[in-house]
C-alpha positions in Angstrom: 96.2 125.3 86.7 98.0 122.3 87.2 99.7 123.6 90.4 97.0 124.1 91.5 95.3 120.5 91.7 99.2 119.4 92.8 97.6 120.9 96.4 94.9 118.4 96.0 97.4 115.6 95.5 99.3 116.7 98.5 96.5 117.3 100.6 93.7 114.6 100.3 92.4 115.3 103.6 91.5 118.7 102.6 89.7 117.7 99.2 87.8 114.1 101.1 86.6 117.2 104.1 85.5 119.2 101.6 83.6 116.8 99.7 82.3 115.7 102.9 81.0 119.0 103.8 79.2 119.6 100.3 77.6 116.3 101.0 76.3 117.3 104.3 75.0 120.6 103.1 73.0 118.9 100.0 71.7 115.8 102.1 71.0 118.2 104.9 69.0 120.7 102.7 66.4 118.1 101.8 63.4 117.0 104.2 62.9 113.9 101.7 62.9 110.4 103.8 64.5 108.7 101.0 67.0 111.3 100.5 67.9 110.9 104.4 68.0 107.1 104.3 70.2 107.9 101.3 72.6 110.1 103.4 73.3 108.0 106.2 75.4 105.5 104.2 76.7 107.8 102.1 77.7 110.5 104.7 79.1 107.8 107.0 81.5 106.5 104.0 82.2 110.0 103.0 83.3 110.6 106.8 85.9 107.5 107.1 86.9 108.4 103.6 87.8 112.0 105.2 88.8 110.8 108.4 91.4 108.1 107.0 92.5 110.7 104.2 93.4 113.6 107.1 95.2 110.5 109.2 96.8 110.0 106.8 98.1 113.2 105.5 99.2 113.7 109.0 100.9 110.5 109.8 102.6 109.9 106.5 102.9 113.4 104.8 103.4 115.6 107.8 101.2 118.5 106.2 99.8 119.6 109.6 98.4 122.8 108.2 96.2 120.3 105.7 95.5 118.4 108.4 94.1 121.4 110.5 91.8 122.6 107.8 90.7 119.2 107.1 89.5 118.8 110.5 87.9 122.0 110.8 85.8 121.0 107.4 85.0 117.8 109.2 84.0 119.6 112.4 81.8 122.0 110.2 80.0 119.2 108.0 77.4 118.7 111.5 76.4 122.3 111.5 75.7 122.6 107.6 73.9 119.3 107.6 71.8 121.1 110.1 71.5 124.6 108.9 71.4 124.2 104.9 67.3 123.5 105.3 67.1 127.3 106.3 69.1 128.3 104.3 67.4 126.8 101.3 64.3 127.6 102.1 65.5 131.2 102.2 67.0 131.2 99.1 63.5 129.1 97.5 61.8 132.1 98.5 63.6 134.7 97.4 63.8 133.1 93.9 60.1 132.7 94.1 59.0 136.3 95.3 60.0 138.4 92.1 57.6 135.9 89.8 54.9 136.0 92.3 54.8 139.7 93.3 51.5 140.8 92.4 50.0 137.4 94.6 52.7 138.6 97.7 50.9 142.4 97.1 47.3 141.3 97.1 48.2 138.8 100.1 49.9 141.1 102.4 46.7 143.1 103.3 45.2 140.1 105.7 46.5 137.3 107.6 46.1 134.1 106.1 48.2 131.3 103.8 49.6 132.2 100.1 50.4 129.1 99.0 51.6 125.6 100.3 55.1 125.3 100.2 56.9 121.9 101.3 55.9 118.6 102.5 57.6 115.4 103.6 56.9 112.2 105.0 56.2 108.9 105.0 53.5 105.9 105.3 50.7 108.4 105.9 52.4 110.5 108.4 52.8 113.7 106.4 54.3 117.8 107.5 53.6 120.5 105.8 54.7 124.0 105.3 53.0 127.3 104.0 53.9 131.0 102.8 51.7 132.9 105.7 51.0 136.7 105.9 51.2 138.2 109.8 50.3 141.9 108.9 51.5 142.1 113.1 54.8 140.4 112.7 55.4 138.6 115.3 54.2 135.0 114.5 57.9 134.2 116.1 56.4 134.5 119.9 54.4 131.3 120.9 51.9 133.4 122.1 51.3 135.1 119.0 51.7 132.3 117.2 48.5 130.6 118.6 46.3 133.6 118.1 47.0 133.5 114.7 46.2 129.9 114.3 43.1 130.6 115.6 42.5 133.8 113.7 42.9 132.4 110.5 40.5 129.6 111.9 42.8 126.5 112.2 42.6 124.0 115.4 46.5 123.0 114.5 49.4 124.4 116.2 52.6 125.7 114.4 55.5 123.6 115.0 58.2 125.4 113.2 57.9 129.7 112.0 61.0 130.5 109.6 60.9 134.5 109.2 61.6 135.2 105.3 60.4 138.7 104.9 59.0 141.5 107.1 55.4 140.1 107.9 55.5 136.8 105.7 57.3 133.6 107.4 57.3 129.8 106.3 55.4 127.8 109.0 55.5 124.5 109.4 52.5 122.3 111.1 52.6 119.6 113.4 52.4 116.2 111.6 49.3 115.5 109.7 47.8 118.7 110.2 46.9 120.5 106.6 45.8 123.9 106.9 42.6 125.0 104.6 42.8 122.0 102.2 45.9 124.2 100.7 48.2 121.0 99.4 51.9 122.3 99.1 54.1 121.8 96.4 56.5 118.9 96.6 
């Protein structure tokens, strides 16, 4: 076991990259303003941290391989900021689906919203997602997208449609734009 952390001793770069890369996935999985104010600071610490770590590794220690998978960890931190949301919100759902089963079943028969699902913003400006049924599947297409707005009877638009099962998707409204009253959980 001990050996094992001896890599970590070796390699800093590798272990500050890493952390940096968990970072960017947790801050980036969160729509919350205040965790996103929270991130920039402590994402841009975590980065010199990383970057002066991996430098150094090079410079002083000469582990080049370290260096190299340092780097790539830092080049990869942008894309997982960016993609954890998704992913989370996949995961979220298919945690939630087995408990809710019965309220998916009696759902899927029409279009229309099971339940709220996320919301974030800030001084009154507030966006808001929902579990939706498309018993036609294809709320991805623009097109289809607005008849179903209108078929459900809503005047907002859909800025965002997240496929998580066949025929139910996440959708997320333009800003300030509840659908039906239905208030999604925080």
């Amino acid at each position: 076991m001990l050996k094992r952390l001896a890599f970590l001793y070796r390699a800093p770069g590798v272990l500050f990259a890493a952390i940096f890369l968990v970072a960017g996935a947790y801050f980036g999985s969160s729509r919350d303003f205040g965790s996103f104010l929270l991130s920039i600071p402590a994402l841009g610490l975590l980065f010199l941290g990383a970057l002066i770590a991996t430098v150094w590794t090079t410079r002083i220690k000469g582990e080049r391989r370290s260096a190299t998978v340092a780097w790539v960890l830092i080049c990869l931190t942008p894309l997982a900021y960016l993609c954890s949301y998704g992913m989370t919100q996949r995961i979220r759902f298919l945690l939630w689906a087995p408990a809710h089963y019965r309220q998916l079943a009696q759902a899927s028969e029409k279009d229309g919203i099971i339940t709220g699902w996320d919301s974030w913003g800030m001084a009154g400006s507030d966006t808001f997602s929902y579990l939706v049924v498309d018993t036609q599947d294809r709320l991805g297409s623009k097109a289809r997208a607005d008849q179903w707005t209108k078929q459900i009877g809503q005047s907002c638009g859909l800025w965002q449609e997240q496929k998580m099962w066949p025929k139910l998707y996440v959708v997320t409204t333009y800003t300030n734009c509840p659908y039906d009253g239905v208030q999604p959980a925080d």
